[in-house]
GUDREN-525020 format. One record per residue (C-alpha): x negated, y negated, z. Coordinates in steps of 0.5 Angstrom, whole numbers, plus 500, padded with zeros to 3 digits. Each point is the difference from the previous one (the first is absolute). Example, Ala and Ser with C-alpha at 12.3 -4.5 7.8 and 13.67 -1.06 7.14 Angstrom:
2
475509516498493498
END
This chain:
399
500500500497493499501493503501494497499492504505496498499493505496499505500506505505504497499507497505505496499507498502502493502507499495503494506499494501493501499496494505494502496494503502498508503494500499495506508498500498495508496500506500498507494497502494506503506505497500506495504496494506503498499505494505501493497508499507502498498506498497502507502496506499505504493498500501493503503496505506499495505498504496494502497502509494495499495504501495496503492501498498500507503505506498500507498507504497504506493502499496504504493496501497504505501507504504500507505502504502493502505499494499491500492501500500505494506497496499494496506496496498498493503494498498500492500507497501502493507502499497508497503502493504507500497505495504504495503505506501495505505495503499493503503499507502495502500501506506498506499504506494503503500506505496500506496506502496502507496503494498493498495500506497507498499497492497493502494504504499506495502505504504503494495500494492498503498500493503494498497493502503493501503497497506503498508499500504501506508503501502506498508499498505495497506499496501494494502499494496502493498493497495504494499506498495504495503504494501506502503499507505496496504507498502500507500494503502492498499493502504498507501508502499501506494505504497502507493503500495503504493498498494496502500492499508499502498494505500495493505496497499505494498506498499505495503507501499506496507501497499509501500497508506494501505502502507497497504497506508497498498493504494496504502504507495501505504505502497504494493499502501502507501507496493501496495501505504499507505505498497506495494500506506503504504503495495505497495500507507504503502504495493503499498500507505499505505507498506496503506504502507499503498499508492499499498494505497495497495495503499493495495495503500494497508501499502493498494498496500501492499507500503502506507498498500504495497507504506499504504499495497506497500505506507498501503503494497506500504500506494500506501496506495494500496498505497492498495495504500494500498494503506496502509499502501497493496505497503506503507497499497501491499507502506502502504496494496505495502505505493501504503505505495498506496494499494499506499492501492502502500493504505502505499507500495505501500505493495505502506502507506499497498505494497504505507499504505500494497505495496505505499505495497496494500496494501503493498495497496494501500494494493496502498494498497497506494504503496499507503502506507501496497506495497503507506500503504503494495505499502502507507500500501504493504506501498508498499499492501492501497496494497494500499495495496495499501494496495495502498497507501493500498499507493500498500497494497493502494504504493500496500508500508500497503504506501501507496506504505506501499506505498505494495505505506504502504500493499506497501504507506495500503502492497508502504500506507497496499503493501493498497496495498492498501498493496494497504496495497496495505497494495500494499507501508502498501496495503505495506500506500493499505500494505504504499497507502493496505502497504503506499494504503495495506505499500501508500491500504499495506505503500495506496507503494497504497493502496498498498494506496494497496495505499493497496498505506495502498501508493500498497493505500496492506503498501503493495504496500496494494499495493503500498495505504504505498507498494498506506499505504506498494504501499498507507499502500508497494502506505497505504506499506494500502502493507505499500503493495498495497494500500496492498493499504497495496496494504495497499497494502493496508498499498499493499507498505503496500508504
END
């Protein structure tokens, strides 16, 4: 595919066939000029959305776990240009994830090295496409994606990887890593059945929420902890059996008193003392997944010590087992899991809680600016669903 300049700062790609000249109908100043390419508008931002030739984004410049030392925003980026197969975001929400502190201090790749893009999800609207990408997607369509680089104004997506959405929700969002982690991490490891008991920690967090929403239609009973009276009251709206307000209560007595002879299952995200306490409370053949350990993701080692000495005379004694879970290593899941989750949504079957930060010290997440804030205020453990920060864009665009 080529590309042609046509004004200062602006860049159409051409399909191959192209034989017509483009032509400049008008343009905005430090704008992409509106383009007649009749014969393939999908190539342009045809419907006049003023593209700008500059964008803001998050970098990473340096590797640290503390996530406003090793982020930097940048002001004055090139907006990139999609390929044949790729789609131009324009993007309209940004998900937050604990895993952003693990990505910004290279724990996930050691290889690569600053700087790089940060963000791993988000849902906007297509403003330009490749040639290819094209036989499925349109201008103004509307997609969610999981891919680095999403805390940006825009990004190019691989169109094989979008995922269509009916409209800009943040509740779609919530599903793409938050709820296919729980999705696929319980029907491949936690073997649910009707009666099992099922421990959630961190119930009202991002991934929580749907663990035990999850649990529950498998008809187990559903034990979640949390932090708070409000949050414990959420539980229960999306049917927690017994939440545990770990402020007010001691979780490893009233397990031991309410649930004498174990957990089934237990869905971890926290670590440190809450992984010793969970391995010590499952049941004969309990199962315990880990999906993260956010308690110490902002420590320099990326977790908290745990009690492991004893652990395999623990596991042996039991018959049970741990289970780590990473979601990049089930992606040929992934299709199914979206699917199911959006159907489970879209019928009005699962909640999908989003927090925009409107409790948060300076209120609501809104601009790429706020990603700081809403990182911090994620570590406070303050947060009831998944946290999005909104990125709004000029009353002029017409998408």
């Amino acid at each position: 595919m080529n590309s042609v300049r046509i004004g200062a700062g602006s860049l159409v790609r051409l399909g191959y066939r192209a034989r017509a000249r483009p032509v400049a109908l008008f343009s905005c100043s430090g704008a992409r000029p509106i383009v007649d390419m009749s014969y393939s508008h999908h190539f342009v931002d045809f419907h006049g959305s003023n593209i700008p030739s500059s964008m803001k984004k998050l970098v990473v410049t340096q590797l640290s776990p503390n996530f406003r030392q090793a982020v930097t925003l940048i002001p004055n980026a090139p907006v990139p240009v999609p390929g044949d197969g790729e789609l131009l975001v324009r993007n309209r929400f940004v998900g937050i994830n604990a895993s952003d502190i693990n990505y910004s201090s290279g724990r996930y790749d050691i290889s690569v090295k600053p700087p790089f893009d940060a963000g791993f999800e988000g849902i906007g609207e297509v403003v330009a496409l490749g040639l290819s990408a094209s036989k499925t997607y349109t201008v103004g369509q509307t997609v969610a994606y999981v891919k680095g680089g999403s805390f940006a104004e825009y990004t190019v997506v691989p169109a094989k990887t979008a995922v269509p959405v009916p409209s800009v929700k943040p509740e779609f969002l919530t599903l793409l890593i938050s709820g296919t982690t729980a999705y696929i991490s319980l029907k491949e490891m936690g073997q649910l059945s009707e009666g099992k008991k099922v421990l959630v920690t961190a119930a009202a967090g991002g991934t929580g929420q749907f663990a035990v929403q999850l649990a529950k239609k498998a008809k187990c009973y559903v034990i979640g902890t949390c932090s708070s009276d409000e949050k414990a009251g959420f539980l229960k709206s999306i049917g927690c059996d017994f939440p545990i307000n770990y402020k007010t209560e001691n979780i490893g007595s009233v397990l031991k008193s309410k649930f004498p002879d174990g957990l089934d299952v237990v869905y971890e995200s926290v670590g440190g003392e809450m992984f010793d306490l969970s391995v010590n409370r499952l049941a004969t053949k309990g199962r315990l997944i880990i999906i993260g350990f956010i308690s110490g993701y902002q420590t320099s080692q990326g977790l908290l010590p745990v009690k492991a000495g004893a652990l395999p005379a623990v596991l042996l004694k039991k018959s049970a087992s741990i289970h780590g879970f990473f979601l990049n290593h089930y992606l040929s899941e992934y299709k199914e899991a979206i699917v199911s989750l959006f159907k489970l949504y879209q019928n009005g079957e699962l909640v999908c809680e989003v927090d925009y930060g409107d409790q948060s010290p300076e209120g609501r997440f809104t601009g790429l600016e706020s990603i700081f804030r809403a990182v911090d205020y994620m570590y406070t453990g303050k947060n009831i669903g998944k946290i999005v920060v909104e990125l709004p864009h000029p009353v002029n665009s017409k998408l």
